[in-house]
N, C-alpha and C positions, 0 to 999 in steps of 0.2 A: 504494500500500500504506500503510496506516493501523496509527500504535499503537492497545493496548488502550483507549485514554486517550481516543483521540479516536474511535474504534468506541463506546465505550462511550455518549460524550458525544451521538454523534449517533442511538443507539437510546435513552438515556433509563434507559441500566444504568450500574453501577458497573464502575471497573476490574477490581475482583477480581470479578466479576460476570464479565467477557467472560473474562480468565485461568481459571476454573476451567472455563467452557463449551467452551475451548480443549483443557484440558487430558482433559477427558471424552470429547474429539473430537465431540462436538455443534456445531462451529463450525469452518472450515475456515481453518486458517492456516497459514505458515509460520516454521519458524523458524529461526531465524540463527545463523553459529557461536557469537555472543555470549550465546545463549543468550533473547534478546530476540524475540517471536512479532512478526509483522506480517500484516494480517486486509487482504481488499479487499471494501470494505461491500455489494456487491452480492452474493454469494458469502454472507456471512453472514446478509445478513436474507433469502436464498435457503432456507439450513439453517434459520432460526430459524422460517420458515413452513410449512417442511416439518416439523419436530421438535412446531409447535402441531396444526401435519394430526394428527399419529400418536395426537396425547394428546388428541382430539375423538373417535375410532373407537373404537367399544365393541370390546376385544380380544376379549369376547366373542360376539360376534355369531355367528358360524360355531358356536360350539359346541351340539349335538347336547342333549337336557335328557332 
């Protein structure tokens, strides 16, 4: 399990970068009673290629015109 710090470090994003995709629940993490998230990087660049899938897919597609 990996901080934001070093998740971040090893996608090429900022801390407050990975905290707020956290916080969105767009990234899958745990958090600790100290209130500190810990991310496991496979799991996240899981979501994160999942979450680029969704934003590729014309929402509209299926719609009727």
């Amino acid at each position: 399990m990996l901080t934001s710090t070093k998740v971040g470090k090893a996608l090429g994003l900022t801390k407050g970068t990975i905290g707020r995709l956290a916080k969105e629940g767009r990234i899958p993490c745990i958090q600790l009673p100290s209130g500190h998230r810990r991310f496991d990087l496979d799991e996240v660049k899981a979501a994160l290629s999942q979450d680029l899938a969704s934003l590729l897919i014309d929402p509209r597609a299926g719609e009727q015109k």
